[in-house]
C-alpha positions as CSV (number, residue, x, y, z in Angstrom):
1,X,0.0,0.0,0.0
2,X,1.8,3.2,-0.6
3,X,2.3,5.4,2.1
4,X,0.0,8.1,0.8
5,X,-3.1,6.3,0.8
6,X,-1.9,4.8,4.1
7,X,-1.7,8.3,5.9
8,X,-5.4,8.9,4.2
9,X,-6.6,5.8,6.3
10,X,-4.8,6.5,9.0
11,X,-6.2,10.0,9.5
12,X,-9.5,9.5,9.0
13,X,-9.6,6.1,11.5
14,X,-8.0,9.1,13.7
15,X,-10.5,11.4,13.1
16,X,-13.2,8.6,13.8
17,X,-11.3,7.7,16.9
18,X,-11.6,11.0,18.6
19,X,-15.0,11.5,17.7
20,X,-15.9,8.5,19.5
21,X,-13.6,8.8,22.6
22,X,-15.4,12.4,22.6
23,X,-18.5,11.2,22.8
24,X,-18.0,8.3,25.4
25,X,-15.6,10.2,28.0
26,X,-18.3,13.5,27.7
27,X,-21.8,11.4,27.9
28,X,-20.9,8.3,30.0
29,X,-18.1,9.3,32.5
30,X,-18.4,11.0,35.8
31,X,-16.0,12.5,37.6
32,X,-13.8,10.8,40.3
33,X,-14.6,11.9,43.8
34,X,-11.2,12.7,44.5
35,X,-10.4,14.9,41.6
36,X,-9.4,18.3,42.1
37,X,-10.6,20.8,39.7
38,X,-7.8,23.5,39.1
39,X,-8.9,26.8,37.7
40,X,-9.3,27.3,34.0
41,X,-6.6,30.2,32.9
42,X,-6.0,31.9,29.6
43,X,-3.1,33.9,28.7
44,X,-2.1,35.6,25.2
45,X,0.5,33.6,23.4
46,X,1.5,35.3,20.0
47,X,-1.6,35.4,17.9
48,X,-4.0,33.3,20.1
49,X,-5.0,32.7,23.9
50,X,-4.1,29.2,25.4
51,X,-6.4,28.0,28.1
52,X,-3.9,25.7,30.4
53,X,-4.7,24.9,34.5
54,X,-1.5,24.3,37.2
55,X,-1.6,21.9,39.7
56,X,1.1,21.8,42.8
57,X,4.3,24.0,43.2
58,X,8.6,23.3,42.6
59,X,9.8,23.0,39.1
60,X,8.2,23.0,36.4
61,X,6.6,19.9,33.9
62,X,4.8,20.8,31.1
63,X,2.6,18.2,29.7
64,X,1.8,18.2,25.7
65,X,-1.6,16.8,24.7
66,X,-1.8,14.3,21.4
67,X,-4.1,14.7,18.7
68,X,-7.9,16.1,18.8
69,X,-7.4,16.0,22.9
70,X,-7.9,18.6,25.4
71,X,-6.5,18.9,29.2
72,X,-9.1,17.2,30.7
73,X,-8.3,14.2,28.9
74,X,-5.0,13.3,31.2
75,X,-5.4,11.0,34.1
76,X,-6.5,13.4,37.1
77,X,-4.8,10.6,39.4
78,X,-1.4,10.8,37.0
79,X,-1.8,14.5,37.8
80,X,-2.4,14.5,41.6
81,X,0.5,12.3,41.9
82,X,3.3,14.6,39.8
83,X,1.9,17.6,41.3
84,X,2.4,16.5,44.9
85,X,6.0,17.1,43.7
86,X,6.2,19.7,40.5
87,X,4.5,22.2,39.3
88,X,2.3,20.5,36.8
89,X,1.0,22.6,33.5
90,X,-1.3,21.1,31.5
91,X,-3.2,22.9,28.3
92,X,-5.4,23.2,25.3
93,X,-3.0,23.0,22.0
94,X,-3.9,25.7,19.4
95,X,-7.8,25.2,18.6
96,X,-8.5,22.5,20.5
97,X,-10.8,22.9,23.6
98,X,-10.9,26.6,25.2
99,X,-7.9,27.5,23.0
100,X,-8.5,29.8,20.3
101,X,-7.0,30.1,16.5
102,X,-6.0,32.2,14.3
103,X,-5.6,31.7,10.6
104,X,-2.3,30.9,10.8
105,X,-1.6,26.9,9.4
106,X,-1.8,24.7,11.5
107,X,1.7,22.8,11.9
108,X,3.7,21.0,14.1
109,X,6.4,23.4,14.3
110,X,3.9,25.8,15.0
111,X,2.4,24.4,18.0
112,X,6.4,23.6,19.1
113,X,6.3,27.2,19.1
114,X,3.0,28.3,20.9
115,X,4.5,25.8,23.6
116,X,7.9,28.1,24.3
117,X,5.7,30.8,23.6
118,X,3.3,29.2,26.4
119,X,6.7,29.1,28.9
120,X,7.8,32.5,27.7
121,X,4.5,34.4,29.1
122,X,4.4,32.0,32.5
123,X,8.0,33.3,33.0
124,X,9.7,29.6,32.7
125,X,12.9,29.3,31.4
126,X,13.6,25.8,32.0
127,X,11.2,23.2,32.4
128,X,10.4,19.2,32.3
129,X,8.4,18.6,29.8
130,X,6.1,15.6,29.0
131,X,4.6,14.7,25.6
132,X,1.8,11.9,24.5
133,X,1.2,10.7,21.1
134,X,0.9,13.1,18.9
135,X,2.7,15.7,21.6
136,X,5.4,14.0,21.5
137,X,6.8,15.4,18.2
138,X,6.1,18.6,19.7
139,X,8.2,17.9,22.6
140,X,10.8,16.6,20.2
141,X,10.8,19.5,18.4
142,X,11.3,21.5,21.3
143,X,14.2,19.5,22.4
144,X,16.3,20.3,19.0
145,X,15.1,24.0,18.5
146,X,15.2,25.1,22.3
147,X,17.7,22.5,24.1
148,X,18.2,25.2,27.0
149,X,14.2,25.5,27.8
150,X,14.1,21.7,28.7
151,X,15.6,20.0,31.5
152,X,14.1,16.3,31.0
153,X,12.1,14.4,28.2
154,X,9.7,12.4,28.4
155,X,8.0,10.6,25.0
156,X,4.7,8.6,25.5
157,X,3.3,6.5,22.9
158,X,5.9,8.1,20.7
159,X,7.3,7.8,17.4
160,X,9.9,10.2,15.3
161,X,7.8,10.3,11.8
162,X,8.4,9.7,8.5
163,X,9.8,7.0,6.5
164,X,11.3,5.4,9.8
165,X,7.8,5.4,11.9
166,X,6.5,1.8,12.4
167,X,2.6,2.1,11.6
168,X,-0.5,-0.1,13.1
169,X,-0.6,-3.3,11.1
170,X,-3.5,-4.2,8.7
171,X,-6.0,-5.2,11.2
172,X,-5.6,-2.1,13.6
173,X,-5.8,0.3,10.4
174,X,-9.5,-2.4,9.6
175,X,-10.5,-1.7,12.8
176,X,-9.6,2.2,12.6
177,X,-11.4,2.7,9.4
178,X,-14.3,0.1,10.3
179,X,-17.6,2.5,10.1
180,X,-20.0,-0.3,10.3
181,X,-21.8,-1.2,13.5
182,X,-24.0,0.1,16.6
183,X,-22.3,2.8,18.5
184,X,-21.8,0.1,21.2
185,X,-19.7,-1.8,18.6
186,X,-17.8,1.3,17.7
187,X,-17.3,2.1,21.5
188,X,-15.6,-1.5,21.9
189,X,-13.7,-1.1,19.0
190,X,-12.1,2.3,20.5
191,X,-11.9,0.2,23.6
192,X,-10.0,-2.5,21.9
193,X,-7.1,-0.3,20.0
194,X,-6.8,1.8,23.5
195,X,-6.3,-1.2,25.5
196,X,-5.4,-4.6,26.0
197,X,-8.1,-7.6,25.2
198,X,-6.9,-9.2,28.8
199,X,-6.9,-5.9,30.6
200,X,-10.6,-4.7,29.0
201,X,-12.2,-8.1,30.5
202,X,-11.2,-7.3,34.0
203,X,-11.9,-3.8,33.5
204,X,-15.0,-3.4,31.0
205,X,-16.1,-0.3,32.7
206,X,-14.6,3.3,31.3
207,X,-16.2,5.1,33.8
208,X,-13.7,4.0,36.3
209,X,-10.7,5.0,34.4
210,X,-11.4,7.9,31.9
211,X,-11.6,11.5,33.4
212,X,-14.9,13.6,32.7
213,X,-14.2,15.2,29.5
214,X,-16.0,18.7,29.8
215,X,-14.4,20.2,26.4
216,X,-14.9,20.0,22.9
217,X,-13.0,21.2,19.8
218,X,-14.6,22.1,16.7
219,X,-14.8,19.5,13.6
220,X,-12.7,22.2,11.4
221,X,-9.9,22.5,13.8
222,X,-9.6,18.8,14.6
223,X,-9.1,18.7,10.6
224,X,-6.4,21.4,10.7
225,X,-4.7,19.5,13.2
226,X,-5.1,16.1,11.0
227,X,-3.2,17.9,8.3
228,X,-0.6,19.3,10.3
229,X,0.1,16.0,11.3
230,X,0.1,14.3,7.7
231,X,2.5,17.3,6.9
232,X,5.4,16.8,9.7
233,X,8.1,14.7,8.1
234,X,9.4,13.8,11.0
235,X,12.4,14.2,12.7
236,X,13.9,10.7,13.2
237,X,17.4,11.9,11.4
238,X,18.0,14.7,13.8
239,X,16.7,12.8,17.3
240,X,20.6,11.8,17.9
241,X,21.4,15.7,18.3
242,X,18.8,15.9,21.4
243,X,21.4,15.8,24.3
244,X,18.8,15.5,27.4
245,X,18.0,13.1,29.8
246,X,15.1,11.4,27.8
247,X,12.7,8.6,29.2
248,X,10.8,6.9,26.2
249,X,8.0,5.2,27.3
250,X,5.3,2.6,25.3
251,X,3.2,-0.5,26.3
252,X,4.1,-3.6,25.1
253,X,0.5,-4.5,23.6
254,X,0.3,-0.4,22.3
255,X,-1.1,-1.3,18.4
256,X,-1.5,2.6,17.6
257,X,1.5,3.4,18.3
258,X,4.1,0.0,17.8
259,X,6.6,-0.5,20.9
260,X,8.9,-0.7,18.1
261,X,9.1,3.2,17.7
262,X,9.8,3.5,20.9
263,X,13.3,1.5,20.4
264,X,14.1,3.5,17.6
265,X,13.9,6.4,19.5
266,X,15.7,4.6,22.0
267,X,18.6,3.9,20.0
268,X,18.9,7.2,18.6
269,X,18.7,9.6,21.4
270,X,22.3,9.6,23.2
271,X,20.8,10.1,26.8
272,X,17.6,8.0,26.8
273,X,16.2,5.4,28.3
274,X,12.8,3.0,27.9
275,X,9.9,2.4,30.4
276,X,8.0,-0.5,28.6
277,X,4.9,-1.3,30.4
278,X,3.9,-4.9,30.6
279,X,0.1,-5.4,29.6
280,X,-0.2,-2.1,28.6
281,X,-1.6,0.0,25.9
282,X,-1.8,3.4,24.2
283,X,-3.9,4.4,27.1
284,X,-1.2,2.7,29.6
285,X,-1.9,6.5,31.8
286,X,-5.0,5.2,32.4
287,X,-4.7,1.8,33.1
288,X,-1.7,2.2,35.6
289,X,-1.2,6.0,36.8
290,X,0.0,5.1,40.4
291,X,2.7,2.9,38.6
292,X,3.8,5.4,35.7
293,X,4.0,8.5,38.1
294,X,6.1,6.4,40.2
295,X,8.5,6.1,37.1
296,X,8.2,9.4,36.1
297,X,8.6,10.8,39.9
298,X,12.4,8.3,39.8
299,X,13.1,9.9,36.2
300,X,12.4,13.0,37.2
């Protein structure tokens, strides 16, 4: 298949994905009766305001959202735990959730940039910074252009693009682009590329794992942002000039996002190192966030 009509399957089982997730975290979920709302902000960054929330005090980690999400899509008990130590930031990317747009194009260097920019107007000049998915190549990104903003890296469910990126085999790209079915069906396929098949059975209920998701991003941005990401080339032939202490991390069952990537990285970044999760998917932060905030708390 060439790689063309691959990225045209891939982003529009995306696109299908996040509608879906949308719809079950925002209708079915409620929220845990431990979690600690932090207030909503907004500041100006270059030609937009960013919404972002902070949660604890001490040095700053900045965590990148992946594609179509908002803030209130990380794990609130990932949060509590990091925060207990760092200041945690956590925000709304360029046009998704409570973050506005402009008509800039949308591109991955140009959210690397609304994210110093983002550091720039909170007065940080060094920070940890944490990126899933599709954040990650932001977080990349901002390793190589800006090595003196970031202290330590961390890349979840990561990949470095282009040629080099190991993509979900032919029966996660069936399931991706699999319209057919009840919304129940769709909801277990989500299910099933998010998690583990042994880890769903003993846990078949979402709404004791997924935050409440209480944002939503318009259809036209979440389109922008497909395109963005079918435009980045990647940055797998640079990676081995990113000089800090990096802590790749995947789940061994991750099928969006191949293990495999993360090994790549592995061997191309001088100063990394890899967390693989046992039993774990893309939505590992989910399924474990005492044990993964532990790792990160030791890397950190």
């Amino acid at each position: 298949m060439k790689l063309k009509t691959l990225s045209i399957f891939i982003s529009i089982g995306i696109i299908l994905c996040a509608c879906i997730i949308i719809i079950i975290l925002y209708s079915n979920n409620k929220k845990a009766e431990n979690q600690k709302e932090a207030e909503i902000k907004t500041i100006v960054v270059d030609d937009i305001e960013i919404a972002y929330q902070e949660y604890g005090q001490g040095y700053p980690l900045i965590m990148i959202m992946g594609y179509s999400g908002t803030m209130d899509m990380w794990s609130i008990e990932l949060i509590e735990k990091l925060s207990s130590q760092y200041r945690v930031i956590i925000f709304d990317n360029r046009g998704m959730g409570r973050s506005t747009a402009s008509d800039k194009e949308f591109s991955i260097d140009l959210f690397t940039e609304d994210t110093a920019e983002l550091m720039k107007a909170l007065d940080i000049d060094q920070a940890n910074i944490l990126g899933w998915s599709m954040g990650t190549y932001m977080a990349q990104n901002l390793s190589l252009k800006y090595p003196g903003k970031i202290n330590k890296l961390i890349l979840y469910g990561a990949d470095c693009g282009g040629d080099e990126a190991i993509l979900p085999d032919e029966d996660t790209l069936a399931k991706l682009t699999n319209t057919s079915g009840s919304q129940e069906e769709q909801d277990e396929i989500l299910l099933s590329l998010l998690f583990p098949a042994e880890w769903l059975e003993a846990n078949p209920d979402p709404s004791q794992y997924f935050p409440e998701i209480t944002e939503q991003s318009s259809p036209a941005n979440i389109d922008r942002q497909t395109q963005a990401w079918l435009n980045w080339p990647g940055i797998c032939n640079q990676i081995d000039q990113i000089q800090n202490d990096t802590l790749v991390i995947t789940g061994t069952d991750d099928i969006l996002t191949p293990p495999e990537n993360s090994r790549i990285i592995l061997n191309k970044i001088p100063n990394a190192s890899l967390l693989e999760i046992n039993n774990a998917g893309h939505g590992l932060m989910y399924q474990y966030p005492d044990q993964l905030a532990e790792y990160l708390l030791v890397f950190l």
